[in-house]
N, C-alpha and C positions, 0 to 999 in steps of 0.2 A: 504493500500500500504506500504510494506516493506520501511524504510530508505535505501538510498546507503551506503556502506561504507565510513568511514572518509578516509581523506587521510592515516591521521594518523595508523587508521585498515589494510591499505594498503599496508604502509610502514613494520608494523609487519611482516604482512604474506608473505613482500617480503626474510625480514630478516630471519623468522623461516623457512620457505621452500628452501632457499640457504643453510641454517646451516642443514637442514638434508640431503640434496642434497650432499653439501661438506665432512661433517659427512660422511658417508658411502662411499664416493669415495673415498676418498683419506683412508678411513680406508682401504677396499681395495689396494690401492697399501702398505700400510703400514704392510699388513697381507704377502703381496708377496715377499717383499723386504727386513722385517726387521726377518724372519722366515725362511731362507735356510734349507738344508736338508743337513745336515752331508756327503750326498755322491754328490761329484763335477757336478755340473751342475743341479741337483733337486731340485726341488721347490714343497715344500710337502704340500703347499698353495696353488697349481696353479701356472700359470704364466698369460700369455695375455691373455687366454680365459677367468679364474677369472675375472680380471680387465675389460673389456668391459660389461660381464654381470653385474660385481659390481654395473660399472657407470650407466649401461642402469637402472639396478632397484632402483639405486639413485635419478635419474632424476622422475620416476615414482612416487616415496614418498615425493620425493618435493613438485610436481606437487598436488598430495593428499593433501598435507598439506596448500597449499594457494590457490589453483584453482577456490574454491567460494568467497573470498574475496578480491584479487588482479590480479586474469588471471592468475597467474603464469606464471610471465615471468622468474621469475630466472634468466635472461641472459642480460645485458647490448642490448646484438645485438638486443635480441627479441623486448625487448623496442624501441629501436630505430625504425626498420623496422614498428612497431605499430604504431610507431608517424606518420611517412614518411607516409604509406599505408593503414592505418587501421582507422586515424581522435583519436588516442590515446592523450591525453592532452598534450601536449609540455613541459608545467609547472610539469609536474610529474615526467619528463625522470630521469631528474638530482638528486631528492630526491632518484627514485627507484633505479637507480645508486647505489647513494650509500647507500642503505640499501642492495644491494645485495653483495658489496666489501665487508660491515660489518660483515653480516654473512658470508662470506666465512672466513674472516678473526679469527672470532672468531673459527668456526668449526675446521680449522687447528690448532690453539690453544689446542681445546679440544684434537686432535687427536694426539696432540705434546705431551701433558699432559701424556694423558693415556701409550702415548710408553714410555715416558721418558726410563724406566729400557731398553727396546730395545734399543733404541738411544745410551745411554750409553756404552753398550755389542757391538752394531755392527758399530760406527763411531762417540768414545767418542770427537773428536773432530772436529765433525759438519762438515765434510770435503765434503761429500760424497755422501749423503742421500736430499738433497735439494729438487730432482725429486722424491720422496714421496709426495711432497706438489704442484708441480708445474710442467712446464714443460721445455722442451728444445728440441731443433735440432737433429736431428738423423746427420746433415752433418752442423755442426757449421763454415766451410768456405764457405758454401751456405747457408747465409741466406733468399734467396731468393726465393728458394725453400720451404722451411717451411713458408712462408708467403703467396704463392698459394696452398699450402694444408691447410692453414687455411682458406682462402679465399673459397676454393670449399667445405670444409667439411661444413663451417658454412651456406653458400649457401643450402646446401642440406638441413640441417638441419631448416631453417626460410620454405624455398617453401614445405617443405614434413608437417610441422607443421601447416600451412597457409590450406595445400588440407585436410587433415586431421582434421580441423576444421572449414573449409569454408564450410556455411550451404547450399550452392548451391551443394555443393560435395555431397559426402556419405559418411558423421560424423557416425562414431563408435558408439554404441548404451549403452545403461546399465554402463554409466558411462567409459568406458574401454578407451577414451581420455589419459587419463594420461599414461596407457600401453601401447598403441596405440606408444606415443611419445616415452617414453623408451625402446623400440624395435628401433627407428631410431635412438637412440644415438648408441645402440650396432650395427646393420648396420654400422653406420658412424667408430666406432671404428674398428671392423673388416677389413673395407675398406679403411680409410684414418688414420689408425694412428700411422703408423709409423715415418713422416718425422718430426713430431712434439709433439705428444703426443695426438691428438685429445681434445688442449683447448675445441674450436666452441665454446669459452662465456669467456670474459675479466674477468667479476666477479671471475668464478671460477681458471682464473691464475692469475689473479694480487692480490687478497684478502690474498691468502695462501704464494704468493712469498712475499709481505710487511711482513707476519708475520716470513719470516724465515730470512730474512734481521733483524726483532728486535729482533730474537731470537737470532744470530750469526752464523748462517748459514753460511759456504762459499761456494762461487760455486754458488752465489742464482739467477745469472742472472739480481740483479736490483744495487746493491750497490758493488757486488764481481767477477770478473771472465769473462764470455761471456754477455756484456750486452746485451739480447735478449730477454728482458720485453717487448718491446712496439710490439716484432709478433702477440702475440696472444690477444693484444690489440687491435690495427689497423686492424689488418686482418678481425677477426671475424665481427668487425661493418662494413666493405666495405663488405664482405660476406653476411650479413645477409638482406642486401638492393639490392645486387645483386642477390640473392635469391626468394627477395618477388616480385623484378620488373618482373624477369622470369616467374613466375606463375601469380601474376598479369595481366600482358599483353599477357601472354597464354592462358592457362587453366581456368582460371579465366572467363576470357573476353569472351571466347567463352559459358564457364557455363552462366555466365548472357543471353547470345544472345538465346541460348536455353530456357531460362524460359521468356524469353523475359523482363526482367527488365533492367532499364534504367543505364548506367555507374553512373548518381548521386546517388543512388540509393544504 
């Protein structure tokens, strides 16, 4: 019989799997934003369709990268909703926490790193460029609004993750789970992310926003400007618990009643 993992192998793979997660996202808007096209309004990177695919096959490699050793939550919510609906250890939420802040945190580093010379060329004074790393309000006098589109995006995202891997359902085969899941980030990007940026995971915006706050960012939403850190904090964890009770107490419940297993169960 195989050993379980340690906590500690857990906390890793939650770290390495955010940092490639974060890594390629935010490189992504990085390739969008800090690379215009000499003729006004072009973006010889892409624009939003880049970005959504970027993320969606971000979330995928993540998921690759910790999925046998820690679940790959990557996401603050997912954990949470795990705890609450799943019997996920209570004692781990707060570690996975923060090993998943940490690696976002670091990834945006590297990501900061590698543009430097960009950074420099297109907003030598850190003015501007913040929403490379993090996000913000499409309507910054409604913030009220971008905190029920992070509310329904991160919803979608926990209950479509939940069917998608609830063995009562019909689980993806040959491994494709992880695809499976990066296909509903792009979904949710295409659909929900304007008003906000499509956070649907505290890690991946509060990790990157700390880091541009140390770095001297202004504009950063946590220390400079529109303070509007704590939306895609709060939002995503009330989202992600309204998400798993929907399917849950749906789909779920009526899956068990068909195979006739018991709610304890």
């Amino acid at each position: 019989m195989k050993d379980k993992p340690t906590l500690l192998a857990e906390l890793l793979a939650e770290f390495l799997g955010t940092l490639v997660l974060i890594l390629l996202g935010i490189g992504v808007v990085a390739m969008v934003v800090l690379f215009p096209s000499k003729n006004p309004g072009e973006l010889i990177h892409g624009g939003y369709t880049n970005i959504t695919l970027g993320w969606g096959l971000a979330v995928t490699m993540g998921i690759y990268v910790a999925g046998k050793i820690s679940g790959a939550h990557l996401n603050p919510a997912v954990t949470l909703s795990l705890a609450v609906f799943r019997r996920f250890p209570w004692g781990k939420v707060v570690p996975y926490w923060i090993a998943q802040t940490a690696g976002a945190f670091v990834a945006a580093a590297l990501v900061y790193w590698n543009y430097l010379p960009a950074f420099r060329q297109v907003d030598p004074l850190l003015e501007r460029t913040a929403g490379v790393f993090t996000t913000f309000p499409a309507f910054p006098a409604f913030p009220q609004a971008g905190f029920l589109d992070q509310v329904i995006g991160t919803g979608l995202l926990v209950l479509l993750v939940l069917a998608i891997t609830d063995e009562f359902n019909t689980p993806p085969g040959a491994n494709l789970t992880p695809l499976m899941i990066g296909l509903v980030v792009v979904a949710i990007g295409i659909s929900f992310g304007g008003m906000h940026g499509y956070a649907i995971n505290p890690a991946r915006d509060f990790g990157p926003r700390l880091f541009t706050a140390v770095a001297g960012f202004r504009n950063n939403g946590l220390t400079d400007g529109n303070h509007v850190w704590w939306v895609p904090v709060v939002a995503p964890l009330l989202g992600g618990l309204v998400g798993a009770a929907i399917y849950d107490f749906g789909i779920r419940r009526l899956l068990r009643a068909s195979a006739n297993v018991s709610p304890d169960n």
